[in-house]
N, C-alpha and C positions, 0 to 999 in steps of 0.2 A: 334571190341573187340576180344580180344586175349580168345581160346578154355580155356574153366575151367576143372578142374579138381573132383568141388564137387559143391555143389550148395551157392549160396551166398546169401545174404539179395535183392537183386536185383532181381535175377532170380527167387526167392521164391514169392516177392509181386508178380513180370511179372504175374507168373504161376497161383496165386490164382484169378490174376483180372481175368486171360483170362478163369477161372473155370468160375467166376461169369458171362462173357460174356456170355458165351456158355450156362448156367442155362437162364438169360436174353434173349435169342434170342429165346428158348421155349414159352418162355409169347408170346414174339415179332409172330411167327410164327402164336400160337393158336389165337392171335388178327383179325391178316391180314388174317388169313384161312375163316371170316366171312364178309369179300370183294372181296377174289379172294379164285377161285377153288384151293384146295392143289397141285394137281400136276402142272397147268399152274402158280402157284405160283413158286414152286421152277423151273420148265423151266423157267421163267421169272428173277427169279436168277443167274441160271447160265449164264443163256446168256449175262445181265448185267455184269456179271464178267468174263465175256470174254474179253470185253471192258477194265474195270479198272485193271487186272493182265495186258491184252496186252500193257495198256499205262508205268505200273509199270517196265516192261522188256526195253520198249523203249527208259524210261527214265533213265535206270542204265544201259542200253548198253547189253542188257543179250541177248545172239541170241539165237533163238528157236531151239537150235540143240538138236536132238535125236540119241543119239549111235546104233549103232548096233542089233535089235531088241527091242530098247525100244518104239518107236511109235506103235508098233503094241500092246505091252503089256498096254500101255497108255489108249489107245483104250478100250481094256478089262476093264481097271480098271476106262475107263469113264462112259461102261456101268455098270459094280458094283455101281461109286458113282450115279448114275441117279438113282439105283434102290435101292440106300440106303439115300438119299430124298424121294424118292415118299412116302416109307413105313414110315419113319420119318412124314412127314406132312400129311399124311393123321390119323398116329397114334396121332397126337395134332387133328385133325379135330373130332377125335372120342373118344375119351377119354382125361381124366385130365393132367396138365404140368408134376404132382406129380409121378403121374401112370407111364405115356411114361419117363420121365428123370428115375425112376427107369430099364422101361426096356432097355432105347437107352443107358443108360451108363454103361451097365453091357457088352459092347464091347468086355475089356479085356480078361473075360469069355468066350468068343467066339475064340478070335484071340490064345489062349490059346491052346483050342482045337486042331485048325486048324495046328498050327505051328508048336504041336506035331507031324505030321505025314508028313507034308512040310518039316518044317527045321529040317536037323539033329542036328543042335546044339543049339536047342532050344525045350528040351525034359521035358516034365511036372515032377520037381521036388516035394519030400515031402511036402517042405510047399508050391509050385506051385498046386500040389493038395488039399490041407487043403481048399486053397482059395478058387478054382474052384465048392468045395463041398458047401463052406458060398456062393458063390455067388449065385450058381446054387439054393440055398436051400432061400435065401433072393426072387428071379426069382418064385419060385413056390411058397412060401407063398403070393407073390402080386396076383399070378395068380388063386391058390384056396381059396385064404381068400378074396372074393369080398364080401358080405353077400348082403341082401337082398335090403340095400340101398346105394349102393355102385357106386361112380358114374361111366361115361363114359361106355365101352361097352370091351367086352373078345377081339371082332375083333381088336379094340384099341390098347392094351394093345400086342397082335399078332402080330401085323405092328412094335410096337414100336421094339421086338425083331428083326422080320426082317430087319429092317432099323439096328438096332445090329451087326447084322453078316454083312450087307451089307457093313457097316464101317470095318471090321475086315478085311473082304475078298481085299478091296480097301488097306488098308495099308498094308497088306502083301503081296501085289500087287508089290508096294512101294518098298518092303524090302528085297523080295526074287527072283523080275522079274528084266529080263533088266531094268524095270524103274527103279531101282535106280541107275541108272547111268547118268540119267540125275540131271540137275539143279532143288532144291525142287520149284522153282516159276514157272519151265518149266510144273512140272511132274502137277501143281494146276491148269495151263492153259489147257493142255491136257483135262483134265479130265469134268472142264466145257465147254470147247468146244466142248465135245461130249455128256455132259449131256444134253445141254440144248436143241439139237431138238429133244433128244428124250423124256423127259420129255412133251415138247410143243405138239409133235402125239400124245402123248397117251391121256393126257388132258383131249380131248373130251370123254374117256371113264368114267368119272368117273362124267360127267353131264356138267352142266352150265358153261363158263367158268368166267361168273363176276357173281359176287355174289349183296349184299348190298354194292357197292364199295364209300367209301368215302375217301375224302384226310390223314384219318389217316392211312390208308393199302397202301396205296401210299407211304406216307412217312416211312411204315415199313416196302416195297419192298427195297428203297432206304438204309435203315439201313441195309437190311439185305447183299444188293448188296457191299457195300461199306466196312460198318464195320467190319461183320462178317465175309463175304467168301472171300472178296479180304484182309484190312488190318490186319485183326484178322488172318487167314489163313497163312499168310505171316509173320507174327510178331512171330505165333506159332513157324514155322518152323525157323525162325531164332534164336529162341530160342535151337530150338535139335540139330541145329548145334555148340552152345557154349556150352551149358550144357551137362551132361551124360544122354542119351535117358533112363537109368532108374531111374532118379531125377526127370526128366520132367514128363514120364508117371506115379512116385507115387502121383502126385497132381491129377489124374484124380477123383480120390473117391471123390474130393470135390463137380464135376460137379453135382451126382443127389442129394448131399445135400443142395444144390442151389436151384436145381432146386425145391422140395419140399416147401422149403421156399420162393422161388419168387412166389409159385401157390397161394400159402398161402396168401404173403401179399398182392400180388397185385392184385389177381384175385378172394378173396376168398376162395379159395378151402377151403374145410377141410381135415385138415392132423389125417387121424383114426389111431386107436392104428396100424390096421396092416400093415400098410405104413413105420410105424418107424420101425417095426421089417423087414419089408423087408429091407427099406433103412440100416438100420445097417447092418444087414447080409451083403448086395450087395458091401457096403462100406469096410467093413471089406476084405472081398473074395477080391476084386481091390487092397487093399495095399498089401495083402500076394502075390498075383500074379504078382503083377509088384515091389516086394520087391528083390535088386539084390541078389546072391549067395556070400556066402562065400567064403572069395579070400583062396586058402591052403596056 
């Protein structure tokens, strides 16, 4: 498919399923975390998806080449993604889908930040701070509005950020290191190949590594292996390569409104008043910050 220029009716559903993916693979995660320990789960991921990206490159002929400093930045940005799992699953291990997709998708928020003082041509504009102010302000009304019966736990909700930044730090990794100079299915390999043994050491820190394990967290390692981090993963990225990477990034606000609503129906949660006002906020902040600039 020939590069676009604006977003189409095609690239718009792509982008909303792959939101509701990514909300869905929360439920999937918080399920399978009460079979298998969080962190030896996602090592258990990554490594699996070592396997199906490596069979994906062999069977489109894509060689594993790394330019000139990009393996070593791979590297870096394999330990980021390992370290922005572990905080991801173990924030579903401890707190609600509702809670963690509020703090795991306020990424933007973070990558914002950071890129301010990285990239020089990606400098925190007027309404790029507008945003960063509603997201930031959605982030701490989740984090002081818990009240007395409020579920899941602060550590929770801490992780869920850290896995935040950990995403951020990972794709800026991506965008502003030698890695982007590799192929995006090379730079996805890299990065679980390095995730996953060390994900798998640390494991044992964090207790048991099998839980109540039954064939449904089996089959929600396998979803997670397959669907999520190999062909969802892949499908994204081929998506940022035809679309404008700020079309693509403004569907991200939909991820924690997914996710709020998958906790809800599938899981029971209850969604309290301060949920929606963080969610708004947080959602609002994502569109203003990944909202492109005006062309002069």
């Amino acid at each position: 498919m020939d590069r676009k220029t604006h977003m189409d009716a095609f690239g718009a559903g792509s982008l909303i399923a792959f939101a509701l993916l990514l909300a869905f693979n929360q439920v999937v995660v918080k399920v399978a975390n009460a079979g298998l320990q969080p962190a030896f789960f996602a090592g258990l991921r990554s490594v699996g998806a070592v396997v199906c990206v490596g069979l994906w490159l062999w069977w489109r002929g894509i060689p594993l080449h790394f330019p000139k400093g990009a393996l070593a930045a791979g590297i870096i940005a394999g330990v980021c993604f390992a370290a922005e799992f572990l905080f991801l699953f173990i924030a579903l291990d401890l707190t609600t889908v509702a809670r963690s997709g509020i703090m795991f998708y306020s990424m933007p928020l973070w990558m914002a930040v950071i890129a301010h003082f990285v990239l020089p041509d990606d400098r925190v504009t007027p309404t790029k701070a507008l945003g960063l102010l509603l997201a930031l302000a959605g982030v701490a009304v989740a984090l002081l509005g818990r009240g007395a019966g409020s579920e899941g736990s602060l550590w929770g909700d801490l992780a869920g950020i850290g896995g935040a930044i950990g995403w951020a730090v990972t794709a800026l990794m991506a965008k502003a290191s030698p890695l982007r100079l590799a192929r995006p299915e090379v730079q996805l390999w890299i990065q679980v190949l390095v995730s996953g043994p060390i994900l798998i050491l640390a494991a044992p820190l964090f207790g048991p590594l099998i839980r109540d394990l039954e064939p449904i967290h089996l089959w929600a390692l396998a979803f997670q292996i397959v669907v999520v981090v190999s062909a969802g993963f892949i499908f994204w990225l081929w998506l940022l390569s035809i679309y404008p990477a700020s079309g693509v990034a403004s569907f991200s606000f939909l991820s924690p409104v997914f996710s709020v609503l998958l906790g809800w129906l599938v899981l029971g949660e209850e969604i309290r008043p301060v949920i929606v006002v963080a969610l708004v906020l947080v959602a609002a902040g994502i569109l203003l910050i990944n909202r492109p600039p005006k062309r002069a």
